[in-house]
N, C-alpha and C positions, 0 to 999 in steps of 0.2 A: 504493500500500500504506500501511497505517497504520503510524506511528511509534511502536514501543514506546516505553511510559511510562519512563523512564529516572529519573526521580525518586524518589531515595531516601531514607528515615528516618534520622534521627540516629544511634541503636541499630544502623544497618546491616541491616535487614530488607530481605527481597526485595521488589520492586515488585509493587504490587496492581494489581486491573484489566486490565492487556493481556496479563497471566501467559500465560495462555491462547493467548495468539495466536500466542506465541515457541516454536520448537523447543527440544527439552529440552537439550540440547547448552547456547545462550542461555541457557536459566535456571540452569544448573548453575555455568555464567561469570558470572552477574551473583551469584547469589550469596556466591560465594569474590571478588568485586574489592573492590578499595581501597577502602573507605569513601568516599561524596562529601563534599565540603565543604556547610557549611550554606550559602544564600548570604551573610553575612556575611564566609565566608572566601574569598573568589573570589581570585582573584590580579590582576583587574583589573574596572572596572564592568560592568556589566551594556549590551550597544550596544541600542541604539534606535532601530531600522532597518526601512523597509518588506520586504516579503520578498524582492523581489528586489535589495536592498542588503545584505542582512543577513549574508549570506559576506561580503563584499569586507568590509563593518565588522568584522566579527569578528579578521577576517587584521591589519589594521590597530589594534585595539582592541590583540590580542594581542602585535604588533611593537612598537608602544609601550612595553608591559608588560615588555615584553626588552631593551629600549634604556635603562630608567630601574634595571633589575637592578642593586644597590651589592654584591651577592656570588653566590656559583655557587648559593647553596641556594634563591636564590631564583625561577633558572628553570625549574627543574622542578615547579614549582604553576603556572603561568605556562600553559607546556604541557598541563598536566590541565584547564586551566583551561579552554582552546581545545578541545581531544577533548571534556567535555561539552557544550560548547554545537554543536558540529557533533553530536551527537544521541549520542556512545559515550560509551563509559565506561572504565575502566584494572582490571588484574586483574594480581595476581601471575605472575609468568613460571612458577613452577613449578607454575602449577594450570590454566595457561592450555589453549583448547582450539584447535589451528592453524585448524579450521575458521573460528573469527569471530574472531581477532588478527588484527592484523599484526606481523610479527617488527620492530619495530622498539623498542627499548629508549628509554622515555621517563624513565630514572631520572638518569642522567647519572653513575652510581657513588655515590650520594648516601643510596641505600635500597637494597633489593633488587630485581632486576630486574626491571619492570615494563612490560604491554603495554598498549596499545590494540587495545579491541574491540565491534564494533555486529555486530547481525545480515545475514550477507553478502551479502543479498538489500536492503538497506534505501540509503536514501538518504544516511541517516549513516554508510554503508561507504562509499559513493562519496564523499561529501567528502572524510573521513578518508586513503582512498587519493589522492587528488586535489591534495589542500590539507597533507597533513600531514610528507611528507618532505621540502619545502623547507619550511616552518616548523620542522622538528628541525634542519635545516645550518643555520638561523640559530642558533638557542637552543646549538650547540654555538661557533659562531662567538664567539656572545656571553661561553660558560662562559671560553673559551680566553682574551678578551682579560682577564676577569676576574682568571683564575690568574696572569696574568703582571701586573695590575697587585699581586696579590697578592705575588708573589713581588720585583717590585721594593721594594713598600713594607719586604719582610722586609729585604731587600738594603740598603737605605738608614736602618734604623733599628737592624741588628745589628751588632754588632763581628763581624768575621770570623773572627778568632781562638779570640775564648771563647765564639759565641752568645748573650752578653750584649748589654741595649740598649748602643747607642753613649752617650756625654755627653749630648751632645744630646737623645736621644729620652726619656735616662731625666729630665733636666732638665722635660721635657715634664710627665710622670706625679709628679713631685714638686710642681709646681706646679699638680696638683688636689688635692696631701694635703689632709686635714681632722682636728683634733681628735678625738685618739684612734690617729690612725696611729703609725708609730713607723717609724726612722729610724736606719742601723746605715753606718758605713764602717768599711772592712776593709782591712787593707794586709801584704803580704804579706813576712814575716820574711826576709831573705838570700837574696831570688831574685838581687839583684846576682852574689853568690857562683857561682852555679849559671850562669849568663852569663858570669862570668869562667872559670871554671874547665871546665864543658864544653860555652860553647858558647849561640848562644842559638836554637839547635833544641831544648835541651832544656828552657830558659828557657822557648820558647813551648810545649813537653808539658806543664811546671806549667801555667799558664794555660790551656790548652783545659784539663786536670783539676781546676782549680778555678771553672771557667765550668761544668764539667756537675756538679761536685758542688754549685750553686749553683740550677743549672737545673732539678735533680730534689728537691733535697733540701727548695725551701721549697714555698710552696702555691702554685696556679695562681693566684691575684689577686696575685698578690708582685711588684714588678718590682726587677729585679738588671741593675744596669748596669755597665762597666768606664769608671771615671773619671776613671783615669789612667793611668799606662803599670802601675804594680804596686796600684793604690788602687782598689778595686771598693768599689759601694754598692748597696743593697739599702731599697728600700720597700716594709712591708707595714702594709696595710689594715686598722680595727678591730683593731692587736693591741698588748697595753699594752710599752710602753719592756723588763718585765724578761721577761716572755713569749718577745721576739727575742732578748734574751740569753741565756737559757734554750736557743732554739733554736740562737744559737751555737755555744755549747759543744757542744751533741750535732752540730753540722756538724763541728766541730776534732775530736770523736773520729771520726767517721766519714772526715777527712784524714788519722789516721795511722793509719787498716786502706786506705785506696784510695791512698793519692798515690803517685805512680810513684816508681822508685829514682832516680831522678836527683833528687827531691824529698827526701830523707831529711831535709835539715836546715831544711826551709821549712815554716815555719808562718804563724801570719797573728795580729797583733792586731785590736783590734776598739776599735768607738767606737759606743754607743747612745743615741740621744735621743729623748724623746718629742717629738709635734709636737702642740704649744700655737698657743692665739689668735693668735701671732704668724705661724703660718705655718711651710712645708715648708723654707723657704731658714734660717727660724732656724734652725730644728731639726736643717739638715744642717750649719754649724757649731759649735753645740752638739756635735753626733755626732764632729765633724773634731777639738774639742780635747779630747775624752775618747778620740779614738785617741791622742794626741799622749800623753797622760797613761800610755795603756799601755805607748806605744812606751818612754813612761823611766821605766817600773817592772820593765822588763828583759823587754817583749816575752811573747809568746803569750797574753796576759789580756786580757778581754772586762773595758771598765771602764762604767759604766752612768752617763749623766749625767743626776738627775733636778733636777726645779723647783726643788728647795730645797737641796738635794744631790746629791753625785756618790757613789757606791758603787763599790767592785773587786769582783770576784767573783775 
């Protein structure tokens, strides 16, 4: 039998030419599926293979493809990747037609659920059923050891406490700042008190509620680390020295409508520095003696240290 033309327009138009050949069921699927990739986007080369190598290269071509995967989003092209070239194509699960899928989810929870499907009669159904459900136990094999390398990297680089980076990792992201970042340590007013007095279960509720007021409150390129037992620091990206002070302050009004009641009398001073030619490590002692400045100006004031001068707010 002849192999429907499977090749698709950019725009996503139906395939010309063997229209005709396909039941309409087939064309009604080809038309509501995925979009193909142009070949530019393949998820791995193109094999170049006599015909009868040209499976086994494929299997191989695509295992490859899976084994060099650095995150989960990237096996699931990988896999569509394979399905075209064994002659199908992929279609939304909820337009799907059972006659020419296979119920097998090629998405990985990544998109919406998505099938493989060729005409049931064609030689690219029998691959596909052949070839393609021990290639998804691998591609899941692969997602899984992914998540967990993911999960340890989270593990190893977050404070447990507050979800903030650890020392270490925030150290890491301070030493790509550039010119123009800005640069903020924060230390937190008579948490001692609050340890002494009830306890330091509720010493660490302040700190998990000042790790998530920190964690939502700035912007996702921001990184906020815990850098010492009560001294949290924050780098953010492109944004000028009074900008994060600025943002301070609307953080300390937003801690005295959230902070838990065992926090009533914990605030937090602040120290901002711009980060100059000299780099991310000036900048964050710069930032350290402009907290020190607020701590003995009597505490909960954001003091700003610029190039030429230092400002209170």
């Amino acid at each position: 039998m002849t192999e429907p033309d499977t090749t698709f327009g950019a725009e996503g138009a139906a395939p010309t030419g063997a229209d005709w050949q396909l039941p309409p069921a087939v064309q009604a699927t080809q038309r509501a599926r995925v979009p193909r990739p142009s070949r530019g986007e393949r998820a791995y080369p193109p094999v170049d293979a006599d015909q009868d190598g040209a499976v086994a290269g494929l299997q191989v071509a695509a295992l490859r493809a899976l084994l060099r995967a650095i995150s989960a989003d990237q096996v699931a092209p990988v896999l569509a990747t394979f399905i075209r070239d064994l002659g199908g194509g992929l279609v939304p699960a909820r337009l799907a037609d059972p006659a020419t899928t296979l119920p097998v989810d090629v998405s990985f929870g990544l998109s919406e659920p998505t099938l493989p499907y060729a005409d049931s009669v064609s030689v690219a159904a029998m691959r596909l059923a052949q070839l393609l459900p021990e290639m998804v136990e691998d591609a899941r094999l692969v997602v899984t050891r992914l998540h967990g390398d993911v999960r340890r990297t989270h593990e190893a680089t977050r404070d447990p406490l507050t979800g903030l980076l650890t020392r270490r990792a925030w150290m890491r992201r301070l030493a790509e700042a550039d010119v123009g970042d800005s640069v903020c340590m924060i230390d937190l007013d008579r948490l001692k008190a609050v340890n002494d007095r009830d306890g330091h279960a509720a010493g660490n509720e302040v700190l998990r509620a000042i790790g998530a007021l920190l964690l939502h409150g700035l912007r996702d390129g921001d990184s906020c680390g815990r850098y010492g037992g009560d001294e949290l620091a924050c780098l953010t990206p492109r944004l000028p020295a009074q900008a994060l002070a600025d943002r301070c302050e609307w953080l300390r009004a937003q801690w005295e409508q959230q902070r838990p009641a065992c926090a009533a009398d914990v605030g937090f001073s602040i120290g901002v520095a711009a980060v100059t030619a000299e780099g991310g490590r000036a900048a964050l002692q710069t930032a350290d003696e402009a907290l020190y400045r607020a701590k003995a100006a009597g505490r909960g004031i954001t003091v700003v240290a610029d190039v030429t001068a230092q400002e209170e707010l």
